[in-house]
C-alpha positions in Angstrom: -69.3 -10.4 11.8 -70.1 -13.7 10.4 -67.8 -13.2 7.6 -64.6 -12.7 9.8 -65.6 -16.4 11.2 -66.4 -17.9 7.7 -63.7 -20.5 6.2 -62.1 -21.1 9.9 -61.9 -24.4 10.6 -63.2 -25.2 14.5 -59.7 -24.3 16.9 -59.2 -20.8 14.6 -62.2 -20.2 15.2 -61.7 -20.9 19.3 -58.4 -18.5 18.7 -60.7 -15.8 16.9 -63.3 -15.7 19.9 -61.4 -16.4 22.9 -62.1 -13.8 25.1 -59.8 -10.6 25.7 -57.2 -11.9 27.8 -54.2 -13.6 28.2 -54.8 -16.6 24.6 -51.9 -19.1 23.3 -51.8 -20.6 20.1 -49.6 -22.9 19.4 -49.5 -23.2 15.6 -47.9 -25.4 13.7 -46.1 -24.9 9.8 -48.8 -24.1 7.6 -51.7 -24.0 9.8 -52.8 -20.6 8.9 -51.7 -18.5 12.1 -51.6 -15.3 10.5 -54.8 -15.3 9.3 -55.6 -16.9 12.3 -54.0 -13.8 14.1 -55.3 -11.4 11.7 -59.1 -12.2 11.9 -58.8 -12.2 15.8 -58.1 -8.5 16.1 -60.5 -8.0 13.7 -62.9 -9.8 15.5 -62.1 -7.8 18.7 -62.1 -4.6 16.8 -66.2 -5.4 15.1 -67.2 -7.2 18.6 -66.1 -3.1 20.1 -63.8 -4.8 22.6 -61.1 -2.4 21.9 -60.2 0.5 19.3 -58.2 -0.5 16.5 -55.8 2.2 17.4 -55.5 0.5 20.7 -53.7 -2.5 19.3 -50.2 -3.1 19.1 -48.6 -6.7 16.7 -45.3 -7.3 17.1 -43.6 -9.6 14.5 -39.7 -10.7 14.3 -39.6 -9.2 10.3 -40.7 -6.2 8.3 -42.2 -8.7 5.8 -44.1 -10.1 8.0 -45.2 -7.2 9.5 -45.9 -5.7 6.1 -48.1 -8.9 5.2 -49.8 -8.7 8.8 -50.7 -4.8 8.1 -52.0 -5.8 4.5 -54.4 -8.2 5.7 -55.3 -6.0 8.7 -56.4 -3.5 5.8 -58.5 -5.7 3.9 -59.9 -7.0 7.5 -61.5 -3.0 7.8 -58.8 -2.5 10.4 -56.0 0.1 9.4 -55.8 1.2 12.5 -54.5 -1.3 14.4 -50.3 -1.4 14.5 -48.2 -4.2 13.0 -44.2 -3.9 13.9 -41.3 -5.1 14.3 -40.1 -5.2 17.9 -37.0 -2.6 16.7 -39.6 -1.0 14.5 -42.1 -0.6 17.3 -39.5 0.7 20.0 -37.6 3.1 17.5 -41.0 4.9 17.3 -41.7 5.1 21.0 -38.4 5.9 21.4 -38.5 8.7 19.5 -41.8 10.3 20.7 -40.4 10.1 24.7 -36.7 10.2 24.6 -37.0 14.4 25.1 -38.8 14.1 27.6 -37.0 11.0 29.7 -33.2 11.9 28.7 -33.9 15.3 26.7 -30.5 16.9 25.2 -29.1 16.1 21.7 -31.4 13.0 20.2 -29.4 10.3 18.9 -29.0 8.6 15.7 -29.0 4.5 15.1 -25.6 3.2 14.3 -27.1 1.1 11.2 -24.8 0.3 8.8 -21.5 2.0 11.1 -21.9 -0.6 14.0 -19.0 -3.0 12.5 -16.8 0.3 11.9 -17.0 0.8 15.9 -16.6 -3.0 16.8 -13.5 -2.8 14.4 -12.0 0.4 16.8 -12.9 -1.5 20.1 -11.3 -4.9 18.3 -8.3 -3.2 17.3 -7.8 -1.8 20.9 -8.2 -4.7 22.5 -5.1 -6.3 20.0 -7.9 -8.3 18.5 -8.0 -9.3 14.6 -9.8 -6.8 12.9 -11.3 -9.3 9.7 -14.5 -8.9 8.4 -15.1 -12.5 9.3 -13.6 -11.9 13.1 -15.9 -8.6 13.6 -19.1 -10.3 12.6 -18.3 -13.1 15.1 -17.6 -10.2 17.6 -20.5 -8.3 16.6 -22.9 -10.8 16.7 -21.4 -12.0 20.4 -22.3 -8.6 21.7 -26.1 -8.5 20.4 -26.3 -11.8 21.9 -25.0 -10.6 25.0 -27.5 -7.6 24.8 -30.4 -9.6 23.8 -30.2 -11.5 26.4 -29.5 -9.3 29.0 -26.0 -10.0 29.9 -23.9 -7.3 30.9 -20.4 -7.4 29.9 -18.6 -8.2 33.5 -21.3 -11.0 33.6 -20.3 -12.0 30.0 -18.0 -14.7 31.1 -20.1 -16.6 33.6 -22.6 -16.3 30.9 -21.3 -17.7 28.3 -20.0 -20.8 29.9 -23.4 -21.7 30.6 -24.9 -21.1 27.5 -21.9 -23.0 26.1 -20.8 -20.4 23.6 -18.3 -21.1 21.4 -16.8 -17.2 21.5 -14.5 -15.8 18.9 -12.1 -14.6 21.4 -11.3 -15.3 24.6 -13.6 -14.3 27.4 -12.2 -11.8 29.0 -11.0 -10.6 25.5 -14.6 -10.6 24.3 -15.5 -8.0 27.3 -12.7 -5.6 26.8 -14.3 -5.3 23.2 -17.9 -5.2 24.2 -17.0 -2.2 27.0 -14.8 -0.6 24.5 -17.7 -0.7 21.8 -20.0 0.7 24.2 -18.2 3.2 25.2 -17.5 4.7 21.7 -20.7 4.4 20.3 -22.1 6.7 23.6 -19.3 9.1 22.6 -20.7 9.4 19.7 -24.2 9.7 20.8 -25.6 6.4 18.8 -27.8 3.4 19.3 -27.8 0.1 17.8 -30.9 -1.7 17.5 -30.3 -3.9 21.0 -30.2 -0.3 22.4 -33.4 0.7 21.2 -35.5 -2.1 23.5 -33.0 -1.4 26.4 -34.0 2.2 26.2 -37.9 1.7 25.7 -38.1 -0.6 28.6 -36.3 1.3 30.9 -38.3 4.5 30.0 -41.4 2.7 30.8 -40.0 0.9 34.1 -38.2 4.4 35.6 -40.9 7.1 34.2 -44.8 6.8 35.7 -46.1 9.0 33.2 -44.5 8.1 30.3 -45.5 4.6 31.0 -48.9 5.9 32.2 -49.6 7.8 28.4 -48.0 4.4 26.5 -50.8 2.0 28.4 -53.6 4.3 28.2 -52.5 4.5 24.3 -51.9 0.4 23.6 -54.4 -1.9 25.4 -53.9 -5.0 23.4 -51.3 -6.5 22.3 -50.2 -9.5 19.7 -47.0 -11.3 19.6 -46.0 -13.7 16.6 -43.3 -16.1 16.1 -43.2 -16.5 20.2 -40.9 -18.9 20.5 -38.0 -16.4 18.8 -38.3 -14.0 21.4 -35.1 -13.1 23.5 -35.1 -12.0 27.1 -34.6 -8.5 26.3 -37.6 -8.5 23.8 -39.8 -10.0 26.6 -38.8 -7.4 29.0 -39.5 -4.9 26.3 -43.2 -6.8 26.5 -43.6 -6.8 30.3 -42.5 -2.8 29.9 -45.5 -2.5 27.9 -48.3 -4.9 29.6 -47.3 -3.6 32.7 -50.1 -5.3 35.2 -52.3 -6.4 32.4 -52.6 -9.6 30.6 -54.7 -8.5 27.3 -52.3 -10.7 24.9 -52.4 -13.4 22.8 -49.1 -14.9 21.6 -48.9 -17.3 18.8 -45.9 -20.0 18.0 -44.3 -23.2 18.5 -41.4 -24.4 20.0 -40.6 -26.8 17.5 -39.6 -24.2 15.3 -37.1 -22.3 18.0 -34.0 -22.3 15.4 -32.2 -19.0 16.5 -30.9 -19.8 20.3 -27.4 -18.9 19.1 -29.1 -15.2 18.8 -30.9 -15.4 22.2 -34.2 -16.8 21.5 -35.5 -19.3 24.0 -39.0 -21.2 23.8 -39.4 -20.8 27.4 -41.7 -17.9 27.3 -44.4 -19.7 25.4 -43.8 -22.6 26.9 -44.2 -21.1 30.4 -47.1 -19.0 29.4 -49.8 -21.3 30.9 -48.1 -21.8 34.4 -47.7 -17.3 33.9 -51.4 -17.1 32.9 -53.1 -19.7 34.9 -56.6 -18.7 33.4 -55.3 -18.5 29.5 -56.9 -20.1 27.0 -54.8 -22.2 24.7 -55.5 -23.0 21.6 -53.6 -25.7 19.5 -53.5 -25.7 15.7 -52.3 -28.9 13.8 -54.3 -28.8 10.7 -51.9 -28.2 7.6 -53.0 -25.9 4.7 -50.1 -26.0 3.0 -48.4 -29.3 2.3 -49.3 -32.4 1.2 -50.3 -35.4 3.5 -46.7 -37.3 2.7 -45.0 -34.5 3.2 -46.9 -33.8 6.6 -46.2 -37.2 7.5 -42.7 -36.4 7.4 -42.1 -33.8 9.3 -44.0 -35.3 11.8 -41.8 -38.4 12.0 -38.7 -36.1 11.8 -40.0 -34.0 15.1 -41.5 -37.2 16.8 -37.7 -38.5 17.8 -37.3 -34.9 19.3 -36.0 -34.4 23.1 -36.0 -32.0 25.4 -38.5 -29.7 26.9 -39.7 -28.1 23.5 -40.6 -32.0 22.4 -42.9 -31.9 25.1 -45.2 -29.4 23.1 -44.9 -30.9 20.1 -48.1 -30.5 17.5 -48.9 -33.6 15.1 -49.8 -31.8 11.9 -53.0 -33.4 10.2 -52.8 -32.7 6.3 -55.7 -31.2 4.5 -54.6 -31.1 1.3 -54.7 -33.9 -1.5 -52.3 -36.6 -2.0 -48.7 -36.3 -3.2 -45.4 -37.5 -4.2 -43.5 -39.3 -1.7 -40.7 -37.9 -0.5 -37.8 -38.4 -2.4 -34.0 -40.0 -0.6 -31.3 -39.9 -2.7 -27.4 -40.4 -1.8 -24.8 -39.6 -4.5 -20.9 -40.6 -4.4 -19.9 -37.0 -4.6 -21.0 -33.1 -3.9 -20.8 -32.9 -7.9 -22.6 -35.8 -8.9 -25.7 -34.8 -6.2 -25.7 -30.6 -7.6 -26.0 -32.0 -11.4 -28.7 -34.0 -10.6 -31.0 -31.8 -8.7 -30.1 -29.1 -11.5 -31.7 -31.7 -13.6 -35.0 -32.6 -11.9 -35.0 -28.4 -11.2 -34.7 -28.1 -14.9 -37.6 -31.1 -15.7 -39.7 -29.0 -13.0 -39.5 -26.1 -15.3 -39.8 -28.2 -17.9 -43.3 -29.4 -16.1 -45.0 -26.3 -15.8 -43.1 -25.2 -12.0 -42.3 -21.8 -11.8 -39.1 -21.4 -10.7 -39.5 -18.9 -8.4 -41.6 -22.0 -7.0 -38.5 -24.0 -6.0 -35.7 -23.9 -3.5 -32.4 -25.4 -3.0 -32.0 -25.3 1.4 -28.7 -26.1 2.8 -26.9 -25.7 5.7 -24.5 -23.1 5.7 -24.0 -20.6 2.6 -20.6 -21.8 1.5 -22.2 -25.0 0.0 -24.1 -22.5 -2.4 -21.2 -23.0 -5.1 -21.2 -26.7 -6.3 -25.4 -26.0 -7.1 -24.7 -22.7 -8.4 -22.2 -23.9 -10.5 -24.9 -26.6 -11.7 -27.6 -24.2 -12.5 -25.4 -22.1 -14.4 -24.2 -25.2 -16.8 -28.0 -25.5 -17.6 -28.5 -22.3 -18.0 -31.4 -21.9 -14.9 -31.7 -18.7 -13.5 -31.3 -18.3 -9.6 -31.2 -16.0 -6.4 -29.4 -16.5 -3.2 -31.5 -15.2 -0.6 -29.8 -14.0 2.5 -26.1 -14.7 1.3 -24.1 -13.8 -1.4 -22.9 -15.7 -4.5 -19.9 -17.7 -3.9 -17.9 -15.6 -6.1 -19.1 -12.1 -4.4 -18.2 -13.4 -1.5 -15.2 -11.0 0.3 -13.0 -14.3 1.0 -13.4 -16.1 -1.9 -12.2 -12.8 -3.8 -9.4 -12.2 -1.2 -8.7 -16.1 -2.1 -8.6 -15.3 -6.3 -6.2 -12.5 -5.8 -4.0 -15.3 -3.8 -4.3 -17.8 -6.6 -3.2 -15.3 -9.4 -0.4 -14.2 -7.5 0.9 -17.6 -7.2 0.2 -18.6 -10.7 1.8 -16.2 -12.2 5.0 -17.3 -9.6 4.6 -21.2 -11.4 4.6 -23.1 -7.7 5.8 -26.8 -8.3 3.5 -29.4 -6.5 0.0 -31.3 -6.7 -2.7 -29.0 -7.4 -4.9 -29.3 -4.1 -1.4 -29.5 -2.0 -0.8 -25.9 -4.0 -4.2 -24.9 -3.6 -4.0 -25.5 0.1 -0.8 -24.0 0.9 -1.6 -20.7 -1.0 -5.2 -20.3 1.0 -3.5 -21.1 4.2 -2.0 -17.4 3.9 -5.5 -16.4 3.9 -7.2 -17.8 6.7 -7.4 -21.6 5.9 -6.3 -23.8 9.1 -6.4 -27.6 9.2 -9.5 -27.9 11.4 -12.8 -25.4 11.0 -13.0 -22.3 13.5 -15.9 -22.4 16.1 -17.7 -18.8 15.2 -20.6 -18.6 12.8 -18.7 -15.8 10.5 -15.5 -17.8 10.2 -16.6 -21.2 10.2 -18.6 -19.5 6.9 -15.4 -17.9 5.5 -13.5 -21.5 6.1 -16.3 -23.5 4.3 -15.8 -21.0 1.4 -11.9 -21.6 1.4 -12.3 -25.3 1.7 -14.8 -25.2 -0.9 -11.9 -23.9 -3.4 -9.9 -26.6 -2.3 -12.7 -29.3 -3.4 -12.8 -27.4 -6.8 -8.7 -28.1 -7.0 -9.1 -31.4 -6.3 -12.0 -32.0 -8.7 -10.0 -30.3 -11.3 -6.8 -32.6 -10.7 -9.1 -35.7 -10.7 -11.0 -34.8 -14.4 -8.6 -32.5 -16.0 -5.1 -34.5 -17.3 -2.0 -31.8 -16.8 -4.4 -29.9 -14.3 -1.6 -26.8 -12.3 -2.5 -23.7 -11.0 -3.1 -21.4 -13.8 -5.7 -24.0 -15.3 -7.4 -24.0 -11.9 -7.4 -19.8 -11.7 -8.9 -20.1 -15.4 -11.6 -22.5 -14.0 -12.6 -19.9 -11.5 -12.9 -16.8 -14.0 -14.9 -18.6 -16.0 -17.0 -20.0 -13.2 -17.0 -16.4 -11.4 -18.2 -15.0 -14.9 -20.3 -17.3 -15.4 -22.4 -16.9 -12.1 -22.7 -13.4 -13.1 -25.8 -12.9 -15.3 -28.1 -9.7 -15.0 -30.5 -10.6 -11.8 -33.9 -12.3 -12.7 -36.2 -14.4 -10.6 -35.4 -17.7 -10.7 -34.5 -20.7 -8.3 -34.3 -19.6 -4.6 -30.9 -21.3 -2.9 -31.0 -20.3 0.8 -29.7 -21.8 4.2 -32.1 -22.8 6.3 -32.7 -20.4 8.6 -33.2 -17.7 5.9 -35.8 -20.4 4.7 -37.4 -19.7 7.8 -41.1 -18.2 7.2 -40.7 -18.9 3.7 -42.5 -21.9 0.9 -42.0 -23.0 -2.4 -44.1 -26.1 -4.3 -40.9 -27.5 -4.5 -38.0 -28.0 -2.2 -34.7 -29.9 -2.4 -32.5 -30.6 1.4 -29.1 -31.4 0.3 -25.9 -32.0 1.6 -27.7 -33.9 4.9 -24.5 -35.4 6.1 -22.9 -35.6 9.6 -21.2 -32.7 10.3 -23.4 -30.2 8.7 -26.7 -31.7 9.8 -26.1 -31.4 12.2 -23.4 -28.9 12.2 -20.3 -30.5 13.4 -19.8 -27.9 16.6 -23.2 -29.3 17.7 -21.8 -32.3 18.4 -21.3 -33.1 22.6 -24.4 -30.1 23.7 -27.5 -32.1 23.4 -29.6 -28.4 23.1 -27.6 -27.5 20.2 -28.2 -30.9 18.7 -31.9 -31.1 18.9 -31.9 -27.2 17.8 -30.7 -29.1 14.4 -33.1 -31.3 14.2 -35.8 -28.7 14.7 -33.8 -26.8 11.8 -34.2 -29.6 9.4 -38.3 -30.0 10.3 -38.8 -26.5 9.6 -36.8 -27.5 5.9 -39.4 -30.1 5.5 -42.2 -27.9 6.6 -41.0 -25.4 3.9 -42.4 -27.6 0.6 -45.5 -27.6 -0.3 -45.9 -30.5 -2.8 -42.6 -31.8 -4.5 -39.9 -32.4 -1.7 -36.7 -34.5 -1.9 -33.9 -35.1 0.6 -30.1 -35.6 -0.4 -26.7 -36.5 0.4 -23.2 -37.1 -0.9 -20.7 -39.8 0.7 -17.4 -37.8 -0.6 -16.8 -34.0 -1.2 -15.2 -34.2 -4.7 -16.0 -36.7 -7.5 -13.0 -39.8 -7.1 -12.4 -38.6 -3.3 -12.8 -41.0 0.0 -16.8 -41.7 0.5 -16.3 -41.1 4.2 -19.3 -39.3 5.3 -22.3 -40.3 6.7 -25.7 -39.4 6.2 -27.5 -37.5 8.9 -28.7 -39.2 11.7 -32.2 -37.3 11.8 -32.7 -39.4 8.6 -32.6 -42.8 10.3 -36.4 -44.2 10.4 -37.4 -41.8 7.7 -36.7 -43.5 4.8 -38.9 -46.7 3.7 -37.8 -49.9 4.2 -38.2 -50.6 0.2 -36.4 -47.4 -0.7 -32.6 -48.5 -2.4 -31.1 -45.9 0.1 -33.0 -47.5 3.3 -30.7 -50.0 3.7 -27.9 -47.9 5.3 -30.3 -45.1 6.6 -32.3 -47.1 8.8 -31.7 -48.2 12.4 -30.3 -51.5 11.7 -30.7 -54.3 14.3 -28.5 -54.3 17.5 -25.9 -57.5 16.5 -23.8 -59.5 18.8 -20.6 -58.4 18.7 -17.7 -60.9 18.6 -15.7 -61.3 21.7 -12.5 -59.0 21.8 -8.9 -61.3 21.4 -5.5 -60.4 22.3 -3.3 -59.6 19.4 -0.4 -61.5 20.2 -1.6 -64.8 22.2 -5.6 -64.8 21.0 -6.9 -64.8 25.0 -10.6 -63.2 25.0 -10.6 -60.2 26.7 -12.1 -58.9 29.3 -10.7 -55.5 31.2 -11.6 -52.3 29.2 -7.9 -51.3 29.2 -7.0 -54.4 27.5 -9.5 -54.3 25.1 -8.8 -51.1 24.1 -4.8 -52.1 23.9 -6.4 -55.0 22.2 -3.6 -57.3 24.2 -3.6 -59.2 27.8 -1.8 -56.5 30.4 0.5 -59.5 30.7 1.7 -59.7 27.2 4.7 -58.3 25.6 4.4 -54.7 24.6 5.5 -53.4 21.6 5.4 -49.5 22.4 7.0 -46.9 20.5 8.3 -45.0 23.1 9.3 -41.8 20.9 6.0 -42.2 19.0 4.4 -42.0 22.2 6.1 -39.0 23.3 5.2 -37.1 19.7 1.9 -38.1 20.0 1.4 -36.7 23.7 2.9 -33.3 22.2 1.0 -33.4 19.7 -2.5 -34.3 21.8 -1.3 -31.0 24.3 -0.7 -28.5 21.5 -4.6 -29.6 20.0 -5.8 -29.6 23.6 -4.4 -25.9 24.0 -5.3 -24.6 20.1 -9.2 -26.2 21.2 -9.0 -25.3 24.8 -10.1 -28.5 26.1 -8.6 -30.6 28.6 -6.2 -33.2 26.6 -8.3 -36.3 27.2 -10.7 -34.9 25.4 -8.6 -35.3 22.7 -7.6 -38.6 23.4 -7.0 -40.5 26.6 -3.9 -41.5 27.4 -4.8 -45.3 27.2 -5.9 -44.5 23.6 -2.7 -42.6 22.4 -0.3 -45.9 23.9 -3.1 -48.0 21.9 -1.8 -46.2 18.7 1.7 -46.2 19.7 1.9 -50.1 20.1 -0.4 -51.1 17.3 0.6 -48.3 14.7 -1.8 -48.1 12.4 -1.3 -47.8 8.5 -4.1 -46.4 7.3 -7.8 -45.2 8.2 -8.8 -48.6 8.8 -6.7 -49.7 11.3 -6.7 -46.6 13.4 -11.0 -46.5 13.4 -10.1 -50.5 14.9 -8.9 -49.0 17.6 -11.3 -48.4 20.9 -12.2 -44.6 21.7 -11.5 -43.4 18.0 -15.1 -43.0 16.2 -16.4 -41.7 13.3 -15.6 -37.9 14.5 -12.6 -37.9 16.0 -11.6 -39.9 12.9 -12.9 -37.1 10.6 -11.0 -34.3 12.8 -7.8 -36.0 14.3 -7.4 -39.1 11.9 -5.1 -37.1 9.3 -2.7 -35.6 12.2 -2.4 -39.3 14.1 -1.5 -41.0 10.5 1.0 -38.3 9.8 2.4 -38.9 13.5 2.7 -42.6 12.8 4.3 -42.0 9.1 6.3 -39.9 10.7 5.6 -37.2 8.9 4.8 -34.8 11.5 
């Protein structure tokens, strides 16, 4: 017995013994949780409290599952159940369904459920795109998971602020249609599979009767992932009693746009007046600089999650600091972290010890590319190469066909025009599947553009050569090396080393974040739980342009101002800098301060001659309701109409004289600032 309790530090130890009943742990990154977890129902198994048979550990992955089971094993308790939620239900499932539905049994959909989403799209006159039916596909299981029926789908997703890849109403013809074919042909998705186990349990006595008698205890990890369906699914199975202990923290809630809410475990006190909770903020696995890190990138947090935030206490020896660095370009900042990845191997790192964590997948290619010129093995976990990838393959077959055609033009303008036929639109789509699939088009275009910077004479067959020997390049037999992942598939995962690049606005946070304060502070969480993935070596990155010679318009994140010391040669632009006097607003054409906000933004006195382009104007307006409609905002969102007469007078030339203009900031400059220069050039 003493053994199970040996090595704990003093709160694992208060998680171990807590009494049977309802216990919450809110562990931090690396403060041991699963062994925490682990030695706990041990503990209750040795004390006799309960049969290991009698316990049930529900996890959010088979490998986590798999590594709670081990340790069970080597704990002297085999007995005791470690599942998935789907894993745990399919078997339940299974065992009652004769007996609560009897008739044929069913099958799981699996691999066939984007086969039937592709019927019910194509019904319904939707698109029927790989890219279109994830986003479709993965609307639905939200829907499912969090217990939205599809009439109530539209109410729904307003107030969850979805950004759907189809209209409404559109979106509910498909879920009903999908429904209804997948029942024809007696099949169950994996959404099904709670839906069923709870209602078994809630309609059938004895069925839920023979499940309680069987399960008396139950565990619940990663609590802060779990979606309303899941906690009905729980509730199904606790019934009256309260024997659980669950174990997360809300600071790491990073999948909301799949249904999983913190509020469970952050209601789970004011639900179990009596439960013991249990807070652990000692960290085993990172060192105290990188600790102090993540702490100051979750201490600006907001919102009700903040409100449970842990401060991690380091227990292992000093570090490196941190490393900042900000490149011109996506090139330059890829060949240099291929270079301190290649002095890591060089120093002894394993290099299945170090990861590459960005964003979304499509910015995989400029540090694939990187690797592969220094000959460093790698794995992209939970993504495909950038050449695998089904657009960028769609987009080769494009590029050849147009070489061989000799097109006339600029490279990039070519480049462009030929991946507009497949799928490439001026501004990036709202769903998760296509905004990927743009990325990975846009990313070709950056490659043109690089090319027709560096290469003298650079056309369109050069550029298709580039990519086949790029493509083949990034084909060598698989080994382990480098991990590059996004972040969420980083999630549960560490590596001694960890670089976080491309931390620019716009993709830290993603730029549809921008306006929904949740979905902004779900980033910043995203980037702590980067941080909280290295275990010694970390460094942080960013690029001011996209291709090597281009504009240097980005801007680093703004989770990174305060991080960065005030002696490091990046802090001087990533710091809060001091709140400065602004000068006083003057008329343009007699010098008057002003005053009234309509003036200032006309930046004349509402008594002095205008100089309004009447039929700029009227393009303008045109062009403001045709973005209003493609976006389907109101048009002042867009602009207001004292902003679009602003630009009509003042006409500016270039980017500087339109960002001079009131009401036109740094993002509506980086998604409308290209149109409104066109519109004054008159090029549009």
């Amino acid at each position: 017995m003493d053994g199970l309790l040996e090595g704990l530090d003093p709160e694992q130890r208060a998680a171990v013994e807590a009494p049977r009943g309802p216990v919450c742990v809110l562990a931090g990154a690396g403060t041991g949780k699963t062994r925490t977890i682990t030695h706990r129902i041990a503990y209750l198994v040795q004390r006799g409290h309960v049969a290991a048979g009698q316990v049930l550990a529900v996890t959010f992955t088979a490998r986590a599952a798999g590594e709670m089971r081990t340790r069970l094993r080597a704990l002297g308790v085999a007995g005791a159940q470690a599942r998935t939620f789907h894993a745990a239900s399919l078997r339940q499932l299974r065992y009652f369904w004769p007996r609560v539905v009897g008739g044929p049994q069913w099958d799981l959909i699996d691999r066939n459920k984007l086969r039937f989403v592709a019927q019910a799209a194509n019904r319904v006159g939707l698109s029927t795109e790989s890219d279109s039916l994830r986003d479709l596909a993965s609307e639905i299981e939200w829907a499912k998971a969090s217990l939205v029926a599809p009439d109530e789908y539209p109410v729904a997703a307003g107030r969850a602020h979805r950004d759907t890849p189809a209209p409404a109403e559109q979106v509910v013809r498909v879920y009903q249609t999908y429904e209804q074919l997948k029942n024809e042909a007696q099949l169950l998705d994996f959404d099904d599979l709670l839906l069923h186990t709870a209602a078994a349990l809630e309609e059938h006595t004895d069925v839920a009767e023979e499940f309680r008698d069987r399960y008396r205890c139950f565990v619940v990890d990663e609590y802060q992932d779990v979606t309303p369906l899941q906690q009905r699914v729980l509730d199904a199975w606790l019934g009256t009693r309260d024997d659980l202990t669950v174990v997360g923290d809300a600071n790491q809630t990073i999948y909301s746009f799949a249904g999983a809410s913190p509020r469970p475990l952050l209601d789970f006190p004011r639900r179990f007046p009596h439960a013991a909770v249990v807070r652990l903020e000692r960290d085993y696995r990172s060192t105290p600089q990188v600790v102090a890190l993540a702490n100051d990138v979750i201490r600006w947090a907001r919102g009700r999650p903040a409100g449970s935030r842990l401060r991690l206490i380091g227990q292992r020896p000093d570090g490196p600091a941190p490393r900042f660095t900000e490149f011109d370009d996506e090139s330059a900042e890829a060949a240099a972290v291929a270079g301190r990845v290649r002095a890591l191997l060089d120093e002894g790192v394993a290099a299945s010890e170090i990861a590459i964590l960005y964003r979304v997948n499509a910015q995989s290619e400029v540090f694939e590319q990187a690797l592969t010129e220094l000959g460093i093995p790698y794995q992209v976990r939970g993504g495909e190469r950038f050449f695998h990838r089904a657009e960028v393959r769609k987009a080769m077959v494009a590029l050849r066909s147009a070489a061989a055609q000799q097109l006339p033009g600029e490279l990039p303008k070519v480049v462009r025009e030929v991946l507009t036929g497949v799928g490439l639109t001026d501004e990036p789509p709202a769903g998760g599947a296509a905004r990927e699939r743009w990325e990975s088009l846009l990313a070709l275009v950056e490659l043109a553009e690089e090319l027709a910077a560096t290469v003298e004479g650079a056309d369109l067959p050069k550029f298709v050569t580039e990519l086949d020997m790029r493509a083949e390049a990034q084909h060598p037999p698989t080994v382990e090396g480098v991990t590059l992942a996004s972040l969420h598939a980083a999630k549960g995962l560490e590596w001694d080393a960890v670089f976080l690049v491309g931390l620019v606005e716009g993709t830290v946070p993603i730029l549809h974040a921008d306006g929904d304060e949740a979905a902004i502070e779900e980033e910043r969480r995203l980037l702590y739980v980067g941080v909280t993935r290295a275990r010694e070596h970390l460094w942080l990155s960013w690029a001011l342009a996209r291709a090597a010679g281009g504009r240097r318009y980005r801007r680093r994140s703004r989770f990174l101002y305060g991080l960065i010391p005030d002696d490091h040669p990046a802090s001087r632009t990533a710091k809060r800098e001091p709140v400065q006097r602004r000068p006083k607003p003057l008329c343009r054409i007699c010098g008057a301060a002003l005053v009234d906000a309509r003036a200032v933004k006309l930046s004349r006195c509402a008594d002095c001659p205008s100089d309004l382009d009447e039929e700029l104007l009227d393009r303008l307006r045109a062009w403001r309701a045709g973005r209003a409609r493609e976006l389907k905002v109101p048009a002042y969102v867009v602009f207001t109409d004292s902003t679009l007469v602003a630009i009509a007078e003042q006409r500016p030339e270039d980017v500087a004289g339109l960002v001079a203009i009131a009401g036109i900031g740094a993002a509506k400059l980086d998604r409308y600032g290209a149109d409104v220069l066109a519109l004054v050039q008159g090029k549009r």
